[in-house]
ROLUMVO-486973 format. One record per residue: chain; z, y negated, x negated of N, C-alpha, C, O in turn; residue number from 1. Coordinates in nm, 2 decimals, m for minus. Layout:
REM residues N
<'A', <Z, Y, X>, <Z, Y, X>, <Z, Y, X>, <Z, Y, X>, NUM>,
...
This chain:
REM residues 108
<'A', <0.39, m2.10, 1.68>, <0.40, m1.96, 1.65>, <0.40, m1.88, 1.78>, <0.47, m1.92, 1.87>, 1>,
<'A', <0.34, m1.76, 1.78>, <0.37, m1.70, 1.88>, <0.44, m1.55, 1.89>, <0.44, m1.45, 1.82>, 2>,
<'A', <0.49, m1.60, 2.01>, <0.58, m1.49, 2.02>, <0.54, m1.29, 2.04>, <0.47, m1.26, 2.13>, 3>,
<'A', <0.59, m1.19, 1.96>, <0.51, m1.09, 1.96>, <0.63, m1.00, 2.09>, <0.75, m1.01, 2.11>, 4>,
<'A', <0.54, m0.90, 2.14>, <0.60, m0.85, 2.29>, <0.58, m0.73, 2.24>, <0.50, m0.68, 2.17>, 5>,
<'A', <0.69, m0.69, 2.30>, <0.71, m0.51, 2.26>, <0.59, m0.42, 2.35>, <0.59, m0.30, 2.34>, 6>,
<'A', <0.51, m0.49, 2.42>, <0.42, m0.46, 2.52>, <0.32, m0.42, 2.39>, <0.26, m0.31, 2.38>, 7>,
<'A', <0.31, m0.50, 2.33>, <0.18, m0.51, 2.25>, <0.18, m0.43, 2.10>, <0.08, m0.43, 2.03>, 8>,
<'A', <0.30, m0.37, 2.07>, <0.29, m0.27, 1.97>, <0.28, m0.17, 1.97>, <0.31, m0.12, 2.08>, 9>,
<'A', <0.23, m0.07, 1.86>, <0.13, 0.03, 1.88>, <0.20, 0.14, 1.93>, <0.32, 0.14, 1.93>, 10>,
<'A', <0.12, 0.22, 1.96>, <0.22, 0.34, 2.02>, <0.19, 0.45, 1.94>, <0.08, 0.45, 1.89>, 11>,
<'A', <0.28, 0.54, 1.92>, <0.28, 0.62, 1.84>, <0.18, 0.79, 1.90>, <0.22, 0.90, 1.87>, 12>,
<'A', <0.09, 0.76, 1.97>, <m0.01, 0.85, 2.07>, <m0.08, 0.93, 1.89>, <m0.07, 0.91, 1.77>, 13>,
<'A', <m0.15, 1.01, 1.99>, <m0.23, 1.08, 1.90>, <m0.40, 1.01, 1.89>, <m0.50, 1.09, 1.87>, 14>,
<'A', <m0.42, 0.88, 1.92>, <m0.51, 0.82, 1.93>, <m0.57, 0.80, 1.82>, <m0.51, 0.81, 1.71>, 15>,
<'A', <m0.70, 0.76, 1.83>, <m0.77, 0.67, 1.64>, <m0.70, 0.53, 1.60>, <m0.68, 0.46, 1.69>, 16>,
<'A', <m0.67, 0.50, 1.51>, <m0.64, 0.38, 1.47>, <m0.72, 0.31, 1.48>, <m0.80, 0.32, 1.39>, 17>,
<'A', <m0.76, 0.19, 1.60>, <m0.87, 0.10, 1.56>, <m0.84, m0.04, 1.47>, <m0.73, m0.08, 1.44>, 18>,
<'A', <m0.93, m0.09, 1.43>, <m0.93, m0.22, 1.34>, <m0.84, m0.32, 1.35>, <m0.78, m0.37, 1.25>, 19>,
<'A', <m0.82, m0.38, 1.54>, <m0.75, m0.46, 1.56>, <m0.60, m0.37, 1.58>, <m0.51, m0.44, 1.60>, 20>,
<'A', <m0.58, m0.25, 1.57>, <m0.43, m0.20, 1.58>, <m0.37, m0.26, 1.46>, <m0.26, m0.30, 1.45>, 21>,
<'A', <m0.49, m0.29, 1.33>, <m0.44, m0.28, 1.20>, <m0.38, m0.41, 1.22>, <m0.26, m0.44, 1.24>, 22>,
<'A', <m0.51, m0.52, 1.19>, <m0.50, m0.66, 1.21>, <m0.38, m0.71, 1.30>, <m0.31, m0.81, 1.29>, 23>,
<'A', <m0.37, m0.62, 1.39>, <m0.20, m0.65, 1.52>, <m0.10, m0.64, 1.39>, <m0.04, m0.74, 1.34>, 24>,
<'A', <m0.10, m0.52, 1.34>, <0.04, m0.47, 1.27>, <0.04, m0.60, 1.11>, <0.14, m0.63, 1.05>, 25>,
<'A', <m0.08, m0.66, 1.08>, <m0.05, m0.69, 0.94>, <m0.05, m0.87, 1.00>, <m0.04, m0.96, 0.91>, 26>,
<'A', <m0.07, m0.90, 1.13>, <m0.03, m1.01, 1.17>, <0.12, m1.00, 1.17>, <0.20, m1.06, 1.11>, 27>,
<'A', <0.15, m0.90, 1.26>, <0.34, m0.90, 1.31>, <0.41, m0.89, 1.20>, <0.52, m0.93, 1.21>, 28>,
<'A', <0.34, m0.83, 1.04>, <0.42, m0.84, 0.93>, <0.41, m1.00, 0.87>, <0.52, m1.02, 0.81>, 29>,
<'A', <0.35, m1.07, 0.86>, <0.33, m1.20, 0.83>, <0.40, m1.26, 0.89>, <0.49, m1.32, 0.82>, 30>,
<'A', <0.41, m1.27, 1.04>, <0.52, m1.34, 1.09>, <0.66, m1.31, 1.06>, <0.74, m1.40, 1.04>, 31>,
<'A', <0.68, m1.17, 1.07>, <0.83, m1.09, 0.99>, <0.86, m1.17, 0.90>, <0.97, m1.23, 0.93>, 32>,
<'A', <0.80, m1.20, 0.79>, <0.80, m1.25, 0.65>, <0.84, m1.41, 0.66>, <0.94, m1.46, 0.61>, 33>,
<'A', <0.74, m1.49, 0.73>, <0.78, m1.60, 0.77>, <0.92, m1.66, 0.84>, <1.00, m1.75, 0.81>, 34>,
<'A', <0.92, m1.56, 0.91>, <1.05, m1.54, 0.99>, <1.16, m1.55, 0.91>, <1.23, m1.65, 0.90>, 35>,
<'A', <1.19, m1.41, 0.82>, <1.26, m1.40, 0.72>, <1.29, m1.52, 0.60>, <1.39, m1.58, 0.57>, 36>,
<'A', <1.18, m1.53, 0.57>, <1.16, m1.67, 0.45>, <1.23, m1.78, 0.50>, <1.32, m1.84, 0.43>, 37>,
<'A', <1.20, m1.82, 0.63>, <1.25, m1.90, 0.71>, <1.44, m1.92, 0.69>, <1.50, m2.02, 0.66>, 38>,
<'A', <1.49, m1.79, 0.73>, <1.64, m1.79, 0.73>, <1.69, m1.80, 0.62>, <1.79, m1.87, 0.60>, 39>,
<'A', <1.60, m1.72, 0.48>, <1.66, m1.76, 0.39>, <1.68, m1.87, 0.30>, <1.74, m1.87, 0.19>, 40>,
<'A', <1.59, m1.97, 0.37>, <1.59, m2.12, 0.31>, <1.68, m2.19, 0.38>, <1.74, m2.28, 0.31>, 41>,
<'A', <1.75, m2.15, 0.58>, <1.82, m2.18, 0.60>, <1.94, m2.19, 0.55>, <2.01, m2.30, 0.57>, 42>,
<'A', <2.01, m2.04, 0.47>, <2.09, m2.02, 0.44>, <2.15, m2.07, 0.31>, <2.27, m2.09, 0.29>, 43>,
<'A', <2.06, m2.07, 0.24>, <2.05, m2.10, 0.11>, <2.05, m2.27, 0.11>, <2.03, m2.31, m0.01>, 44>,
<'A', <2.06, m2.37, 0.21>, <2.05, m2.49, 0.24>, <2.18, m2.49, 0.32>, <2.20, m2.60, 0.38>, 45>,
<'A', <2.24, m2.42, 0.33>, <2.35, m2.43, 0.42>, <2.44, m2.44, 0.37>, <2.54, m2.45, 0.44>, 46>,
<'A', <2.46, m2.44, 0.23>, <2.57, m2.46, 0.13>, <2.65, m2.55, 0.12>, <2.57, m2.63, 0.08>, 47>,
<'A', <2.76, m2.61, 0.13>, <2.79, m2.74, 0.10>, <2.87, m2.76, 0.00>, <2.98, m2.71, 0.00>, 48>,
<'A', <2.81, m2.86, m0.16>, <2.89, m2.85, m0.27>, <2.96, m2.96, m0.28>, <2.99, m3.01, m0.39>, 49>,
<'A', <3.00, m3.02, m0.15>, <3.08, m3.12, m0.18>, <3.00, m3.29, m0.16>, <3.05, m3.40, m0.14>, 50>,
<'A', <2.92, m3.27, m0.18>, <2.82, m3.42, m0.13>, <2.81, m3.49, m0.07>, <2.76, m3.44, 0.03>, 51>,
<'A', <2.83, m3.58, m0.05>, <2.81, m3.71, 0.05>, <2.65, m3.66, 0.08>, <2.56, m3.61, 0.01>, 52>,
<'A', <2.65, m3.68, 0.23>, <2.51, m3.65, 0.30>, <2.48, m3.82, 0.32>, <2.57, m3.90, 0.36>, 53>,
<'A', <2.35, m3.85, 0.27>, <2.30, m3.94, 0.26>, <2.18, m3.99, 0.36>, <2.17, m4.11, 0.38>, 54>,
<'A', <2.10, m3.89, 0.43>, <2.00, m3.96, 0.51>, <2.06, m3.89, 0.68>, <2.02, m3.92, 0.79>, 55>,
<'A', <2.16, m3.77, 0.64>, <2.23, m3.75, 0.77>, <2.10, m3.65, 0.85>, <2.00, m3.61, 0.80>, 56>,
<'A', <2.16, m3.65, 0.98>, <2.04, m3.57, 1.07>, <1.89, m3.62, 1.05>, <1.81, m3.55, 1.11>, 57>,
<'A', <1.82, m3.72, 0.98>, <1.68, m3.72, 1.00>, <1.65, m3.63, 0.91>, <1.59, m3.53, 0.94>, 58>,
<'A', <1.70, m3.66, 0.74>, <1.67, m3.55, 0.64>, <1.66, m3.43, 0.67>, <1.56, m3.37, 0.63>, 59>,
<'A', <1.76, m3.36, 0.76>, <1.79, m3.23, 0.75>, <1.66, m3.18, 0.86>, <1.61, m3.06, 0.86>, 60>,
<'A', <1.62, m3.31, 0.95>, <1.49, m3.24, 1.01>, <1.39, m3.25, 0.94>, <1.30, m3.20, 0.99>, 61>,
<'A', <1.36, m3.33, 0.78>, <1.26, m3.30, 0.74>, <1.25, m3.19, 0.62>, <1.16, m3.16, 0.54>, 62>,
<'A', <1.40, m3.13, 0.67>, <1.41, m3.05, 0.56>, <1.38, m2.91, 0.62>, <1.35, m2.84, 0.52>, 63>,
<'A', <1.39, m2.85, 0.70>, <1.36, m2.77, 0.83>, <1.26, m2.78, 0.84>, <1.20, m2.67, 0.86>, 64>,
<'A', <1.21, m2.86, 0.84>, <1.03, m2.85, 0.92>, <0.96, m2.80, 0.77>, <0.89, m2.69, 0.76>, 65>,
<'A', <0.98, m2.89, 0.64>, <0.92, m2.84, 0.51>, <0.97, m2.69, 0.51>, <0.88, m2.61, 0.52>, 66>,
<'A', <1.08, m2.65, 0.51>, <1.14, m2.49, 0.49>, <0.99, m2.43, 0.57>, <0.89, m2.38, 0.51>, 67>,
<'A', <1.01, m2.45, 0.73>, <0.91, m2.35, 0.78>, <0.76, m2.38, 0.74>, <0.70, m2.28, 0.74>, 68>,
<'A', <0.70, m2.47, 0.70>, <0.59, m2.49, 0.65>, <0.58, m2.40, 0.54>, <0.52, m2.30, 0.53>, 69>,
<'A', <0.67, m2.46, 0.46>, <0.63, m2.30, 0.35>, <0.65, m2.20, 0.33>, <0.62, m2.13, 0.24>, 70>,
<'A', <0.77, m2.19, 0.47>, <0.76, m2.00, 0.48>, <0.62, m1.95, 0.54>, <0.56, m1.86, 0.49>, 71>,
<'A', <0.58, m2.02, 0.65>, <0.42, m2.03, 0.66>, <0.31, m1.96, 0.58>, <0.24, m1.87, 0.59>, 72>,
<'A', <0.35, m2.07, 0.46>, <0.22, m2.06, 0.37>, <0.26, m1.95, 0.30>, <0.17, m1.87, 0.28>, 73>,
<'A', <0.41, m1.94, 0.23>, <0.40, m1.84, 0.20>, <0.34, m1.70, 0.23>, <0.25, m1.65, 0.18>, 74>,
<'A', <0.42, m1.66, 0.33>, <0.43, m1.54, 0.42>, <0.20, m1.52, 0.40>, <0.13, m1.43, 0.35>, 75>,
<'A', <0.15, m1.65, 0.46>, <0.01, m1.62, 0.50>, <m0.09, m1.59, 0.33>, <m0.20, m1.55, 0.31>, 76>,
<'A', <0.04, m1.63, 0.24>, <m0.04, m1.64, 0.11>, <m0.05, m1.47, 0.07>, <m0.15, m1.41, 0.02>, 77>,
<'A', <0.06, m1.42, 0.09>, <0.09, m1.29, 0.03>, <0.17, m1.30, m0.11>, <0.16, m1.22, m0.20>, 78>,
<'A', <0.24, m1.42, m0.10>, <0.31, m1.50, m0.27>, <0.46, m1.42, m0.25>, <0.53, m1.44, m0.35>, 79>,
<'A', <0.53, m1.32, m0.15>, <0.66, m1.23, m0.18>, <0.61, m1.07, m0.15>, <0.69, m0.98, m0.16>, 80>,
<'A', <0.47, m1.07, m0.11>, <0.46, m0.91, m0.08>, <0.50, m0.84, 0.01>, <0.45, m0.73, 0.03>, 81>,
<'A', <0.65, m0.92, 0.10>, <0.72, m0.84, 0.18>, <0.62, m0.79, 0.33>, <0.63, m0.69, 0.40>, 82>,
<'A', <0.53, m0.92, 0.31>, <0.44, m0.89, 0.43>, <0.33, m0.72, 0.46>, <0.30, m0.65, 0.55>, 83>,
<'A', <0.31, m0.74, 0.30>, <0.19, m0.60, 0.30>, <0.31, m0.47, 0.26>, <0.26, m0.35, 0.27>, 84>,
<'A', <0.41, m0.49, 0.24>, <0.50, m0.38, 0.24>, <0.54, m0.32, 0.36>, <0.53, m0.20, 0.39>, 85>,
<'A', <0.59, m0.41, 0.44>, <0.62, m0.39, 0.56>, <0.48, m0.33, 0.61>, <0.47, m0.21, 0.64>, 86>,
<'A', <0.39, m0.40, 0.62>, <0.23, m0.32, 0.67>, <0.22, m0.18, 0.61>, <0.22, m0.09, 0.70>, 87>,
<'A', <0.22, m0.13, 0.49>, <0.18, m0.02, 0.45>, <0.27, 0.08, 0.51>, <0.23, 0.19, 0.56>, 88>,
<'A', <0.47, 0.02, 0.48>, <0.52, 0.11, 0.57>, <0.48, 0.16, 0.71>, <0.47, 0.28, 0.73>, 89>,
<'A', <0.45, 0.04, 0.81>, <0.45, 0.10, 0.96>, <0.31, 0.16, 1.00>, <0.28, 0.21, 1.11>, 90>,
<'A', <0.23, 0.14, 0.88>, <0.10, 0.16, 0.88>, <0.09, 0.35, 0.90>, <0.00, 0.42, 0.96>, 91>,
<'A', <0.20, 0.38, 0.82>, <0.21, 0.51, 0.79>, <0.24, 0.59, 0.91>, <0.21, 0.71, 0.93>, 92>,
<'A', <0.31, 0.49, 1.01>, <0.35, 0.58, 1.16>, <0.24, 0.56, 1.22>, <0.25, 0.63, 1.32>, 93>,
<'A', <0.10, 0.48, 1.21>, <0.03, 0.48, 1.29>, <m0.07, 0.66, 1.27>, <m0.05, 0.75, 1.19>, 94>,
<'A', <m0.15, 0.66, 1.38>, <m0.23, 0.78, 1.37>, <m0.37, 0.76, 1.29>, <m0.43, 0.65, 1.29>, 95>,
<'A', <m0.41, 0.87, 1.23>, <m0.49, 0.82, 1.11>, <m0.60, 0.77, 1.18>, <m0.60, 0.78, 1.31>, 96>,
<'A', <m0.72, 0.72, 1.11>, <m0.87, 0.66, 1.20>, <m0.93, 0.80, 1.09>, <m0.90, 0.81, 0.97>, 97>,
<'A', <m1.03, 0.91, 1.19>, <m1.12, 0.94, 1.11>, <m1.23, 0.90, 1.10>, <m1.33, 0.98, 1.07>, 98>,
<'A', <m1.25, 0.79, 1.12>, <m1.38, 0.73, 1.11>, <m1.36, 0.66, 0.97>, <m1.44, 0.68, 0.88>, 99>,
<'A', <m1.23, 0.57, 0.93>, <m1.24, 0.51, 0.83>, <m1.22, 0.59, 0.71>, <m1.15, 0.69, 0.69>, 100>,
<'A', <m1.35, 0.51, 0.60>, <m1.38, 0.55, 0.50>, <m1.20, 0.49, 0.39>, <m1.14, 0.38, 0.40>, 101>,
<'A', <m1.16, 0.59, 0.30>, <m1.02, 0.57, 0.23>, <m1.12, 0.47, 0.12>, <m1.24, 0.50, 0.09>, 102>,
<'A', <m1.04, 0.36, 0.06>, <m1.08, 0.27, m0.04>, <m0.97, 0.33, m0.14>, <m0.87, 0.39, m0.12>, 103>,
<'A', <m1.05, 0.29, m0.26>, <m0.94, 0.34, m0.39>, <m0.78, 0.24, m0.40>, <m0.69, 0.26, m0.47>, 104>,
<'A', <m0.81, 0.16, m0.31>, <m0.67, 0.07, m0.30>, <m0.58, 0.16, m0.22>, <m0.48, 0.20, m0.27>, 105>,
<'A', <m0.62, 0.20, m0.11>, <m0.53, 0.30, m0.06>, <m0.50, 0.47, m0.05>, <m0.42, 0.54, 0.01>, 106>,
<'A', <m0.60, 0.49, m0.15>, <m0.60, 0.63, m0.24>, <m0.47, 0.63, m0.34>, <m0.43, 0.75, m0.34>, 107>,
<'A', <m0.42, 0.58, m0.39>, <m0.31, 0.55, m0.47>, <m0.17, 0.58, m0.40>, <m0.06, 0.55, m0.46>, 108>,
């Protein structure tokens, strides 16, 4: 995964929105999402109801590595939404593109 740099986020100028400003911002929400997904499987795994731990530290690494895998997939599926919410929000601080044509998805 890579890491995103405050270098590389958009600035709030009075510039056109280009294509890759978008694709930047609805990548950095994917990862958000991942990220997110991520802790909350940690957390939600961090319970203890009293159980004998049975495979000890190897399990728990393959239980971590499955968590991020499918925060992954989720996050890249679009299966919690949080990803394109977050986009449409910061989307809104960006400066408009008058070149781009409005689709009826974002006329709404």
């Amino acid at each position: 995964m890579t890491a995103i740099s405050t270098t590389s986020a958009p600035s709030l100028s009075l510039t056109p929105v280009t294509a890759t400003d978008r694709e930047k911002l609805a990548g950095a929400a994917k990862q958000f999402e991942a990220i997110f997904l991520r802790q909350m499987l940690t957390a939600a795994r961090s319970v203890d109801f009293g159980g004998d731990d049975v495979f000890g530290k190897m399990d728990e690494t393959f239980v971590q590595m499955r968590d991020e895998r499918f925060a992954e997939i989720a996050s890249q599926s679009g299966a919690l939404g949080l990803a394109a919410q977050i986009e449409r929000h910061l989307a809104a601080l960006l400066p408009a593109d008058p070149t781009a044509a409005t689709t009826p998805k974002e006329a709404k």
